[in-house]
C-alpha angles and dihedrals in degrees: 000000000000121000089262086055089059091044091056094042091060099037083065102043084060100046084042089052081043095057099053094051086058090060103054092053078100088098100059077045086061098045094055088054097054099108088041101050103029109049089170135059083241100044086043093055091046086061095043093050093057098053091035081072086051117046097076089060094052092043089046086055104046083057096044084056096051094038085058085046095055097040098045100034105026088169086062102054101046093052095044104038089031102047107025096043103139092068101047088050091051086051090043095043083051093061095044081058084058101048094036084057089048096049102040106018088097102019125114111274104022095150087176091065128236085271092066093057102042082055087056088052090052088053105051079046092059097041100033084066103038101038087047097045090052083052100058089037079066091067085064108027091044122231139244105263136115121215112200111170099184086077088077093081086052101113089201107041106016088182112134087174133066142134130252105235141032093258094076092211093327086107094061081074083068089068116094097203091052091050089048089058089042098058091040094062080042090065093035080058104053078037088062094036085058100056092040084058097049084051112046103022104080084206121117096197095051084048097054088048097053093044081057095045095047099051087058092038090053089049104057088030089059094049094047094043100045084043088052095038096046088048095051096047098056092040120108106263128219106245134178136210115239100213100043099024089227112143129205152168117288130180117242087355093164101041086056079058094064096048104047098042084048093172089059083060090046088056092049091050091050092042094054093045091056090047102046085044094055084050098054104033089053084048108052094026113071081183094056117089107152098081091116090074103045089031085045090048095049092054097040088056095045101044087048083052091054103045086040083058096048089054116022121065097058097298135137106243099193102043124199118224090189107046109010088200085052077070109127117226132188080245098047096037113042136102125258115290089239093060088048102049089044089048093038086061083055093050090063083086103061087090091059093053077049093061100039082052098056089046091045094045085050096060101052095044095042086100121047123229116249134156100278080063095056095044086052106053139033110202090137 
């Protein structure tokens, strides 16, 4: 297991963390829907209870993803969540809004109302999935910062990393391509958040109207995410060379990704198939409710596929617009081998907090929620 093995593996272990944050997102989909799909106080806390079970998962993940991140590409970090922290803030201050509405919305004393905090919930679900969406697109489209690792001998100012101007990542919402990402994980969200809902939520009315809702957010989401994706694919891509580390322009780059990694495509294909088939089946199907695991699975298969393309085969994942030889790669920006062969035996355990998580997850959704539940208790 050479020093590159360890790179790749990592490399993985991060897009994969990465892809199922993605999906459970779900529940920042289902938060955006709340006014659409819940047109009572009742009808709106059954919807709340069952993403209440749900958002510390998706916020455990989202720091387990950027603590991979820290402790496997150091250079990254640093240079993203230092850098571009405005963006990440906005991204993190959106999820304390989400945990402050959960915890107070029905509780004494609450001199805002129930309303104000389901707002607040409305609008993480609409920011989670956009801000997060512009960031990966970064990984495609490049970023504005400067590396520059001779600084660290700088007594005074021992920062190798900045960026190049005064909006610290604000400035990646100004790029059209990244907003058009960003919106697309914003409607697979509300499509997930659909299916979760169908599946989770023992109410006929709130069904109907998520089957309703699903069939117009798949929609817009196909159409953002294959004009995103074709043009991707046929974009010059930011490559390196192995031997020097100098990285340059090269046509399709991406495309050639998929094509010579032709397992990865295998896996797309798969993942869009699961994913198309829980859509229409759930749609077409009043009888069929578990389109959130065949629909999750499929996202999670073809996001992995996309963040494993814009950093295996030999391309920077994290491009510079300012300085192209400024470009991270899993080789330029990783931590010692030593660190990762001694983080990658402790990663031997993850299937074991999978595992954990599925048990875990069973037990809350065993039964469904349904209005007596809602009569009898009062979490959120």
């Amino acid at each position: 297991m050479s020093y590159s093995f360890f790179q790749q593996y990592w490399w993985f272990l991060v897009s994969l963390l990465g892809a199922l944050l993605v999906f459970l997102m779900f529940v920042q989909g289902a938060n955006s829907l709340i006014f659409n799909l819940g047109r009572t106080d009742t009808e709106r806390r059954m919807l709340i209870n069952s993403t209440g079970r749900k958002w510390e998962i998706t916020f455990t993940t989202l720091v387990t993803f950027g603590g991979a991140f820290f402790a496997s590409f150091p250079l990254f970090y640093s240079t993203s969540f230092g850098g571009a922290y405005w963006l990440w803030m906005v991204i993190l201050f959106s999820f304390v809004l989400q945990a402050v509405s959960y915890e107070f919305q029905n509780k004494l004393g609450n001199v805002f109302g129930a309303k104000t905090f389901q707002i607040l919930l409305v609008i993480n679900g609409i920011l989670g999935p956009l801000l997060l969406g512009g960031a990966v697109a970064t990984f495609f489209d490049g970023s504005n910062f400067i590396i520059d690792k001779g600084n660290i001998t700088q007594l005074g100012n021992p920062v190798i990393s900045r960026w190049a101007n005064a909006s610290n990542g604000l400035d990646a919402l100004l790029d059209v391509w990244n907003l058009v990402l960003g919106l697309a994980v914003f409607f697979l969200a509300r499509v997930l958040g659909t299916l979760y809902i169908i599946n989770n939520v023992s109410n006929e009315i709130i069904r109907l109207r998520s089957r309703q809702h699903l069939l117009i957010n798949a929609a817009i989401f196909l159409v953002l995410f294959l004009t995103f994706f074709g043009r991707t694919l046929l974009k010059d891509g930011f490559a390196y060379d192995p031997t020097t580390g100098i990285i340059s322009m090269e046509p399709q780059k991406y495309f050639h990704n998929l094509i010579d990694m032709w397992y990865l495509l295998f896996i797309l294909v798969l993942g869009v198939v699961l994913l198309l088939f829980a859509i229409v089946r759930t749609v077409f199907s009043k009888n069929y409710h578990q389109g959130i695991w065949p629909g999750g699975i499929g996202v999670v298969l073809v996001v992995l596929v996309l963040l494993l393309c814009a950093g295996w085969n030999h391309t920077a994942y994290y491009p510079s617009n300012v300085d192209l030889q400024s470009s991270l790669t899993i080789a330029n920006s990783c931590s010692s081998e030593f660190t990762l062969r001694a983080m990658s035996v402790v990663s031997l355990f993850i299937p074991f907090v999978l595992g954990y998580i599925v048990y875990v997850w069973y037990l809350m959704d065993r039964r469904k929620i349904d209005e007596k539940e809602i009569i009898n208790d009062d979490a959120y």
